[in-house]
N, C-alpha and C positions, 0 to 999 in steps of 0.2 A: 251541728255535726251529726250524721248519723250514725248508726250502728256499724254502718259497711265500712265505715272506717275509722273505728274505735277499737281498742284493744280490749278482747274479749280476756279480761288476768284470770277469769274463772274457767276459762275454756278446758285445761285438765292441767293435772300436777306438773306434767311432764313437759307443759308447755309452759306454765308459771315458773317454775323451776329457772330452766331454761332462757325464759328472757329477762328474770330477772336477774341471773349469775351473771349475762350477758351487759346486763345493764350496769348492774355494780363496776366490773374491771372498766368497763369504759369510764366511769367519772370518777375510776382513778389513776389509770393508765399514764398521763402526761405530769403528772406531781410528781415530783424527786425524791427518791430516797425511797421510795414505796411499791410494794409488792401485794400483789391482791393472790389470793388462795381461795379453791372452790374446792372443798371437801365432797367426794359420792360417802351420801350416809347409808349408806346397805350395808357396810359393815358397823354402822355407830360413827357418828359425828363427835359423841361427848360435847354437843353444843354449837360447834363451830361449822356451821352452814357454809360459810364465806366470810373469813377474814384477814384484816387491812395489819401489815406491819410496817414500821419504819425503821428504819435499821436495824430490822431481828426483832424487835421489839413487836407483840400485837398490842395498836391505837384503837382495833374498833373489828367489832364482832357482831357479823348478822347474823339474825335466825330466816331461815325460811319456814315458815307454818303456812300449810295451804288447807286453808279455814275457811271456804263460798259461805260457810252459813254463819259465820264469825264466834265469837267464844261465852254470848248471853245466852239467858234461856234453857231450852235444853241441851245445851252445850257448852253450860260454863263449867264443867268438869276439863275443857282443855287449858283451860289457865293454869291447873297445874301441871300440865305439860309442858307450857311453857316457862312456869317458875322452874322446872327441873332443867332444863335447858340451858337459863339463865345459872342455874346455882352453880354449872359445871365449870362454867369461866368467869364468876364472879371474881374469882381473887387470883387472877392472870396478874403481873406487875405491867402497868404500864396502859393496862385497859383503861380508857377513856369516853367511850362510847359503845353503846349496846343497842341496838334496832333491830325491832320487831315486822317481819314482812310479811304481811298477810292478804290476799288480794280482795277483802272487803273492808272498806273504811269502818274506824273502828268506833263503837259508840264512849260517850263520857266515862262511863263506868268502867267499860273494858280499856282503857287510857289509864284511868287512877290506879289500876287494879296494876298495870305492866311498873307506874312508878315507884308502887308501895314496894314491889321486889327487890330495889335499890338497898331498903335500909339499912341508912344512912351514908351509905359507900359514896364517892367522890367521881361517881359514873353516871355519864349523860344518857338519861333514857328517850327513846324514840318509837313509834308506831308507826310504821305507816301501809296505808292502806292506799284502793284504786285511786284517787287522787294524787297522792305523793307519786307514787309509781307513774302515773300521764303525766305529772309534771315533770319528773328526773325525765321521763323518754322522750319529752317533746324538744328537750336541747339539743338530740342525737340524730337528726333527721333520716340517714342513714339506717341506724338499726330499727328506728321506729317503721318503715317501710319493712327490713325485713320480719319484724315483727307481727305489721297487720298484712303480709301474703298470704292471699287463699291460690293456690296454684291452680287447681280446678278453677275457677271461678276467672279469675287471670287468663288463663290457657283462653276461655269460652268468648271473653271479652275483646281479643287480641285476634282471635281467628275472624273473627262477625268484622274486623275492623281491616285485616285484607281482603276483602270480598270488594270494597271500596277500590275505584278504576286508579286512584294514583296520577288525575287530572292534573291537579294543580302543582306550579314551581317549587312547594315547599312540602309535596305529599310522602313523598319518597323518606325524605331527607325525617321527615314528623315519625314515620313509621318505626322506622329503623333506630332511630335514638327511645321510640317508646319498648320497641324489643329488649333493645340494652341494658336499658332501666330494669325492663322487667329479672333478665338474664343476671341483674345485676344482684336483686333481690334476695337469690335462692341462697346468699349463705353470707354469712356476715365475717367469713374467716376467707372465701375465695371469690374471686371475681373469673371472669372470661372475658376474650374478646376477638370477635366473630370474624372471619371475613372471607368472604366467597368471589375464587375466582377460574372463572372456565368452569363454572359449574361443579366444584372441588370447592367443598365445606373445611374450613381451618377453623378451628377452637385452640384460644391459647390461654391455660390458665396462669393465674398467680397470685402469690398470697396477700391477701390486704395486711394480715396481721401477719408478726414474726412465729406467732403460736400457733398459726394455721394446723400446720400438719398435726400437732399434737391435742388442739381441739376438736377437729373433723377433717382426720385422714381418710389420704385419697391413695388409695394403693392398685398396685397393673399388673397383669401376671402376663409375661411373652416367653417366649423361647426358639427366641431368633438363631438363624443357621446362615453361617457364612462361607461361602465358598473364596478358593486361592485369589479370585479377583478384588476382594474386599477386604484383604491384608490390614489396609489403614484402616479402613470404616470400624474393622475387630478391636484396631491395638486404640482408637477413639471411645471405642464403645466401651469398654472394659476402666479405660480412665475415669470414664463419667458417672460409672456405678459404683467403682473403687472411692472416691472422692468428690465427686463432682468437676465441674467446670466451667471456665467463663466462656468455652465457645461451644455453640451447641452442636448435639451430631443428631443427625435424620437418618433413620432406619426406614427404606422403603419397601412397600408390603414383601416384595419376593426376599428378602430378611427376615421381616419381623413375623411374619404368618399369625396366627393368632392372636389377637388384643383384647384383652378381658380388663376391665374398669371398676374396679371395688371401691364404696362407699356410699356416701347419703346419694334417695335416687335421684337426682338432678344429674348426675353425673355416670351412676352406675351403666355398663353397655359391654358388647359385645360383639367384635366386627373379626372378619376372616378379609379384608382387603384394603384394612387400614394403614396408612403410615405414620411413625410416632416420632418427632423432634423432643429429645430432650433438652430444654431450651436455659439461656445464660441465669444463672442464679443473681440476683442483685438486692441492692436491701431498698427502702422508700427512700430511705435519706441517709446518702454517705456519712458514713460516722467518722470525725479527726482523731487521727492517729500518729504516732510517733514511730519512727526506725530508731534505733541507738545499736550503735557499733561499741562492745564493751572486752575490754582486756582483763581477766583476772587477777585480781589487785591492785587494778589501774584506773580503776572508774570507766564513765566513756569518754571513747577516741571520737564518736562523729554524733547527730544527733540530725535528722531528717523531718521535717512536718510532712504531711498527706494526710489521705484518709483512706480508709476501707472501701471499699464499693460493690465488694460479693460474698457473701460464705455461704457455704454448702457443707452439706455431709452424704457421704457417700457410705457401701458397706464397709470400707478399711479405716474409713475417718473422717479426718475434715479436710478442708480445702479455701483457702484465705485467699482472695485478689485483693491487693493494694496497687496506690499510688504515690510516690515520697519523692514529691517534686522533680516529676522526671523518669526517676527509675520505677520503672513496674514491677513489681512482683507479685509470683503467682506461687505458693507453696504447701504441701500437703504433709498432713502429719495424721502419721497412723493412730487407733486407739492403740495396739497392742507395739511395746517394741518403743527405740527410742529413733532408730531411724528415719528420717524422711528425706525429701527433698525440695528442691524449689527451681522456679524458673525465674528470670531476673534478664530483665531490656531495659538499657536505657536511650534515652533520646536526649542530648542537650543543644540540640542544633536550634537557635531562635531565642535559647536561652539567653536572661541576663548572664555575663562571666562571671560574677560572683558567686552568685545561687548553683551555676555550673560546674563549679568547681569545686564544690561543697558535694553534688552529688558523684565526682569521680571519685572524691577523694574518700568516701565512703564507701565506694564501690572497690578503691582501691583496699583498703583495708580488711574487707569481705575478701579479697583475693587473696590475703595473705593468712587468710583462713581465722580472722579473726571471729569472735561467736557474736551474733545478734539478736534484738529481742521488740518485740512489739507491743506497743501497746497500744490501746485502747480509753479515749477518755481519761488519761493517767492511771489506766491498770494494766498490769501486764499481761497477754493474753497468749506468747507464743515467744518461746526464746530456742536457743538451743544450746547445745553441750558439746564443744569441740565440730565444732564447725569444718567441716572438709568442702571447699570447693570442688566441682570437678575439674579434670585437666582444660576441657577448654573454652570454659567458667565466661566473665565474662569481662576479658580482660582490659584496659582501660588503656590504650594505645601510646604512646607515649608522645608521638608526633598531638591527635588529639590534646593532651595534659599541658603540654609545654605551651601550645597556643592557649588554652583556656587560662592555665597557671599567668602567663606573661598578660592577657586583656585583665584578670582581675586586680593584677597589680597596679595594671592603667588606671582600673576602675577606681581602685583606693586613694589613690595619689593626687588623680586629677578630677574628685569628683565628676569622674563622666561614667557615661554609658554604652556597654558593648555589647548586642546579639552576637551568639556564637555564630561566626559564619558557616553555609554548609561546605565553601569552595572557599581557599586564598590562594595568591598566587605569592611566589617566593619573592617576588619584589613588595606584595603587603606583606609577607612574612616575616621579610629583612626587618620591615619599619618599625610591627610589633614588638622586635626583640629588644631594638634598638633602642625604642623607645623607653621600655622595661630598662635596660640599662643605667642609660639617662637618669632617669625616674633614681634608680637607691643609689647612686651617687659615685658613678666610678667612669672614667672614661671609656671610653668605644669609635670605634668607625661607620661608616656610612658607604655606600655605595653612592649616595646622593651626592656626596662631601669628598668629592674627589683632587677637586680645586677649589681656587678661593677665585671668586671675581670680581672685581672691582670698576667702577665708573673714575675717569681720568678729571680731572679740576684745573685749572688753570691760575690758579692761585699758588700764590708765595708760599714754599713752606718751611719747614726749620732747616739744620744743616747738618739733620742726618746723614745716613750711606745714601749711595742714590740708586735706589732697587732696579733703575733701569740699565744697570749696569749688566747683565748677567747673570753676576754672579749667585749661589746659593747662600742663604745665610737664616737663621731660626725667625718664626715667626710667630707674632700669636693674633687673632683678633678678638672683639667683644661685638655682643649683640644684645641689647637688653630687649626682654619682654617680646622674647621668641615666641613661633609658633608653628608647630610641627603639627603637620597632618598624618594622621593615622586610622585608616578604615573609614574615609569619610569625617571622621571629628578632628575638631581643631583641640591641641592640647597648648593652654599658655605653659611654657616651661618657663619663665623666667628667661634669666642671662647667659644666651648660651657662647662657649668660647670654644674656640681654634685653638690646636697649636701641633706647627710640626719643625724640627729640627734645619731643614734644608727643602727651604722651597726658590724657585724661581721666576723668572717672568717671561711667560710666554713670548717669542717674536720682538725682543726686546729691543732690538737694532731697528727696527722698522718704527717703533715707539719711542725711541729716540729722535730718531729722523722728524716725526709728528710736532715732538717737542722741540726742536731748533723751526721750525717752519711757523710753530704759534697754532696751531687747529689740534694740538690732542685733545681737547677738553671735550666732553661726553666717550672718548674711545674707551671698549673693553679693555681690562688689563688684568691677565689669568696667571695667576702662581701656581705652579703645580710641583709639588713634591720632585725632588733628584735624584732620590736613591731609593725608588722602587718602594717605599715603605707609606701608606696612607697616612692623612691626615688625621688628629686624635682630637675629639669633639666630647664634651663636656659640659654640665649645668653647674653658673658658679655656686650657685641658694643651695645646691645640694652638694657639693663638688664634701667627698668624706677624706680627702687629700689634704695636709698642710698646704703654705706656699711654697715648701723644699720639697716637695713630693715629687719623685718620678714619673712625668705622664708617661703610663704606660698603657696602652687599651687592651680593655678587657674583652676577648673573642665572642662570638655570638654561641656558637658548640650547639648550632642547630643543624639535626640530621638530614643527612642526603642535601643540606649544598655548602656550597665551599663557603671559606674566609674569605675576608678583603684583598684580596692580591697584595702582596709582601707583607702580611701581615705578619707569619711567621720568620720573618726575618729583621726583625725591630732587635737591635742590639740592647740591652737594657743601660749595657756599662759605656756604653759610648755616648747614650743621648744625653741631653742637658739634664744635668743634677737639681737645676733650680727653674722654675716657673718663670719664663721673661717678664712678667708681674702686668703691668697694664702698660706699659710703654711700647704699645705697638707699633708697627711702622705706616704711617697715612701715605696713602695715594695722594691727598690733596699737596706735598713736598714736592710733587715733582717739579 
């Protein structure tokens, strides 16, 4: 290896410094529970360079000493600098570890010398020098790059290597991704990313780390003028400074006029014809999170999974995008002041109905102004205090409800499964309800179930009435191990059963005639209702009726279409007091 790409740790304080604070947070950054701390000693460190706590607690405390000529010889007067260092956090509670970082490996004596400081204490001592340091940074490949940039030297190497014609299939393509790299280099808190088109250069940065801005901010000074045409572009603009945003807004020059760029110079500049997109805030990796809908002194009404997927802060506050299976919301909460707001869509179209209905029913509850609260990783990070929706909030329809409410009920029942549709037609809607019905155990009608039909037999049958008389008289039938279609799925219901008070037989004189003549057998033979009132349908597995029970059906009371036709006219006191029980009347009698 040579020099040109070795880390120079002697190069100067400022740089030792620097990538060794740099170094530390990263190999502790992904371990739980832990908080790394970089102390500026200008005012006095009292010891603590950079150090490690676990739950409040400090486990481990480094010293930075930047020592090129190390602490023997004429310089071993810095060991007591460094015992003073040491003594200041020797008796922290909870300290476990103490390392010494000095960027020349350290001799035997200057090792015995950092362990004799211990005495006797229960603290692991450490030294390390240019070695330890190449070794901890060769695991980082990343920062080790940004560590050995010489950008002069980079710049020099990079120009000499466009001068090359860009001949070959893969020259372009080599070029551009070594720019990147280099581009990528200049800071270990931000990245960029290039793209030029129509001769219009776009830079788009964003933070690698969540500590970017507070490591090595970047700050812009404009003072954009909006004329009456740019009404929105103003009431946009002012949102995204106040709080931020998840959709970006584009100031273009004849707005923004002046653009001044403050910070490290990779970035610093200065343009009079620039335009500036403040672009969506998002984080590396959505973080899980919880909605909970809560009543005081009630516990919670609803409880939602998703995750977070943007936060910002702006000059008024912050600014949260979530996602809670469905429902989005997007909500800002000022520093100063307990007011805020939020915005809040939801989508359940495609949704299973279960999970669907879990997010109206949530949403319903938020309409009734109930308070909610967020959290985070199980903390809670954003609730509120008497919750006011506004008037035209975002209200959960009720035609919407009734259909998702009634598929979940399907979904429960008959272990199946229901996408919310985006479109039904009142004829699947009928089935839905009906089906729902069915399902908890009360009778109902059908538009399907208008008549009863039957196949004609030519067999002997008992010496019942003989149905092809005419006349009207109660019936009931059985069907075991039905199956009703709904939305595409088939539901076994079980045994489904008929029964209506006065039905009759279609054309019945002509089916007579069939049967003196000896050829009815295969003909249809249709009962249908006498006195204007439907047929009443029922599952026996679930039927919540005695055998003395009243069939009486239960209406569907779904908005904007009608009942079954005479439905409302079923006398209750007049119909059959008792269930005709199983002794139906067979077609094969006749």
């Amino acid at each position: 290896m040579t020099n040109e790409h070795m880390v120079n740790w002697a190069h100067s304080r400022a740089y030792f410094d620097r990538v060794v604070e740099a170094l530390i947070r990263r190999m502790w950054e992904s371990k739980p529970d832990i908080q790394v701390h970089v102390i500026d000693g200008r005012g006095g460190d009292d010891g603590l360079d950079v150090y490690v706590e676990r739950n409040g607690v400090t486990v481990h405390v480094y010293q930075l000493k930047f020592f090129p000529e190390g602490m023997s010889g004429g310089w071993k007067t810095r060991r007591a600098q460094v015992k003073r260092s040491f003594k200041s956090v020797r008796d922290l509670d909870g300290l476990e570890d103490w390392t010494l970082v000095t960027p020349r490996n350290p001799t035997v004596q200057e090792k015995q010398a950092v362990g004799a400081m211990r005495e006797g204490r229960a603290i692991r001592m450490h030294v390390w020098g240019q070695a330890a340091l190449d070794d901890e940074l060769s695991k980082f490949p990343t920062l080790l790059t940004w560590a050995q940039r010489d950008d002069a030297l980079t710049f020099l190497k990079t120009a000499a290597h466009e001068k090359d014609a860009l001949a070959g299939p893969d020259d372009l393509q080599n070029r551009v991704r070594d720019i990147a790299a280099i581009a990528d280099s200049r800071s270990i808190y931000w990245g960029v990313n290039v793209s030029v088109e129509h001769g219009v250069t776009t830079e788009t940065f964003y933070a690698k780390r969540p500590d970017a801005p507070e490591k090595e901010p970047i700050s812009f000074t404009i003072a954009p003028t909006f004329g009456p045409e740019h009404t929105d572009l103003q009431q946009h603009f002012r949102r995204v400074m106040e709080f931020g945003s998840t959709s970006p807004v584009r100031l273009p020059p004849e707005v923004l006029g002046t653009f001044e760029v403050k910070g490290p110079e990779w970035v610093a500049s200065r343009s009079e014809s620039a335009a500036l997109e403040l672009g969506s805030p998002s984080l590396s990796e959505a973080a899980p999170a919880e909605l909970r809908v809560r009543r005081p002194g009630a516990g919670y009404l609803a409880r939602l999974p998703g995750e977070v997927t943007a936060v910002s802060r702006g000059l008024r506050g912050l600014m949260l995008h979530a996602n809670f299976s469905g429902l989005t919301m997007e909500f800002r909460k000022p520093d100063e002041g307990t007011d805020g707001d939020a915005d809040m869509h939801y989508d359940v179209v495609g949704m299973n109905a279960t999970e669907a209905r879990a997010v109206l029913q949530t949403v319903k509850y938020m309409d009734e102004g109930h308070d909610f609260e967020i959290f985070i990783r199980g903390q809670s990070i954003f609730q509120t205090e008497g919750y006011a929706p506004s008037d035209s909030g975002t209200r959960v329809r009720e035609t919407l409800w009734s259909i998702v409410d009634d598929l979940a009920v399907l979904e429960r029942e008959f272990m199946v499964g229901f996408a919310v549709p985006n479109r039904i037609s009142v004829e699947e809607r009928i089935d839905v309800r009906v089906a729902r019905l069915l399902a908890e155990g009360v009778a109902t009608t059908s538009p399907k179930m208008a008549s009863l039909t039957l196949t004609a037999t030519d067999e002997p049958g008992d010496d019942g009435p003989d149905i092809l008389d005419g006349q009207p008289r109660a019936m009931t039938t059985s069907n075991s191990d039905f199956v009703i279609e709904v939305l595409g799925q088939e539901l076994h219901v079980g045994t489904f059963r008929t029964y209506h008070p006065a039905v009759a037989v279609q054309d019945a004189k002509a089916l007579r005639e069939k049967r003196a003549r000896g050829d009815i057998k295969g003909s249809k033979v249709i009962l249908a209702p006498t006195d204007g009132t439907p047929l009443r349908i029922w599952l026996e597995e679930r039927w919540k009726g005695g055998p003395s029970s009243v069939i009486v059906p239960t209406p569907w009371e779904l908005t904007g279409i009608p009942e079954t036709k005479g439905l409302g006219d079923i006398d209750t006191t007049k119909d059959s007091k008792h269930l005709p029980g199983r002794t139906s009347h067979s077609i094969t009698s006749l």
